[in-house]
C-alpha positions as CSV (number, residue, x, y, z in Angstrom):
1,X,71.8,47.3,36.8
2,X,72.3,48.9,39.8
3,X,76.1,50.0,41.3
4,X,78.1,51.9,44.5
5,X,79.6,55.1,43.6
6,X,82.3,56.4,46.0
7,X,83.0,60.7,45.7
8,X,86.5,61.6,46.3
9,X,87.6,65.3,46.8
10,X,90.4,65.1,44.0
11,X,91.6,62.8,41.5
12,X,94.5,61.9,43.6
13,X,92.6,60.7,46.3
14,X,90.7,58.7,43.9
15,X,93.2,57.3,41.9
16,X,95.0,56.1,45.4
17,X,91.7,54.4,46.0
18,X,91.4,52.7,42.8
19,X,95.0,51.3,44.0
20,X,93.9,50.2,47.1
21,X,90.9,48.3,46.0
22,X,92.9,46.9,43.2
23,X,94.8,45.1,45.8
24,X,92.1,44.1,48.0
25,X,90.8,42.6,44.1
26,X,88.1,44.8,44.5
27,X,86.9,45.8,40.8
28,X,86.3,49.4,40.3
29,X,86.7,51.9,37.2
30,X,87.9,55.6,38.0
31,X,85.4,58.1,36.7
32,X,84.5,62.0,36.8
33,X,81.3,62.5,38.9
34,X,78.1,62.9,37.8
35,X,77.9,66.6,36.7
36,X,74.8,67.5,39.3
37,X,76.8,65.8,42.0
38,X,80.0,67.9,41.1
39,X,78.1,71.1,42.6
40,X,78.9,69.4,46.0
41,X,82.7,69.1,45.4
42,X,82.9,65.4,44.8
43,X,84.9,65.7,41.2
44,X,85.9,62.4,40.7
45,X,84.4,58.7,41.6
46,X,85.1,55.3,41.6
47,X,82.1,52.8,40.6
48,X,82.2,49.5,42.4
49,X,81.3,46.4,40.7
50,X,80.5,44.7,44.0
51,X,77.4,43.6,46.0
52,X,79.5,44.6,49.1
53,X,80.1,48.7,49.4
54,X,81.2,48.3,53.3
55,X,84.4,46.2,52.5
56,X,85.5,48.8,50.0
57,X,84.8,51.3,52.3
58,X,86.9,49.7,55.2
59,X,89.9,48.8,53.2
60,X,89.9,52.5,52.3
61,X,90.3,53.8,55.5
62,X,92.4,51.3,57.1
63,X,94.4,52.5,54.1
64,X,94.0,56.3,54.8
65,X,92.3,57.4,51.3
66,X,90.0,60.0,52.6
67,X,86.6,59.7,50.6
68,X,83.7,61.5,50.6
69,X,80.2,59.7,50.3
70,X,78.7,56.6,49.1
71,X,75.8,56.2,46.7
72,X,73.7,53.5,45.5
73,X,72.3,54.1,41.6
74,X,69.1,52.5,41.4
75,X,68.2,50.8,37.9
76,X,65.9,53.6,37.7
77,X,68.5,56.0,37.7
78,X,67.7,56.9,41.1
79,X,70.6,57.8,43.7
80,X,70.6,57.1,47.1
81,X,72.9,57.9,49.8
82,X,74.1,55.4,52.1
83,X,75.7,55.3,55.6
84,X,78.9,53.2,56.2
């Protein structure tokens, strides 16, 4: 099954994102990062369970949660990067 990832800096920024989506009934679980992603300073993630990254994304900043990048997992494991 694939599934969004979004990399916050810290777990506070992630757990005020996690609040924000809540609200916007967005599902997403709070999560550490992938270790090989960790080398890049993204600590903490939240996975979306969602078809639609780019309304996540959007309610987070209109909210001010300052996030750091967007990934699609492929069902082969596969991550891929995405621009929104």
């Amino acid at each position: 099954m694939s599934y969004y990832l979004i990399t916050f800096r810290s777990v506070t920024h992630a757990q005020r994102g996690e609040k924000v989506l809540q609200r916007e009934n967005l599902r997403c679980t709070l999560q550490r990062t992938p270790r090989w992603m960790e080398e890049k300073g993204c600590g903490y993630s939240l996975r979306l369970w969602t078809n639609e990254p780019g309304q996540a994304v959007a309610a987070l900043r209109m909210a001010g949660v300052p996030l750091r990048k967007v990934y699609l997992q492929m069902q082969d494991g596969e991550m891929e990067e995405l621009r929104l």
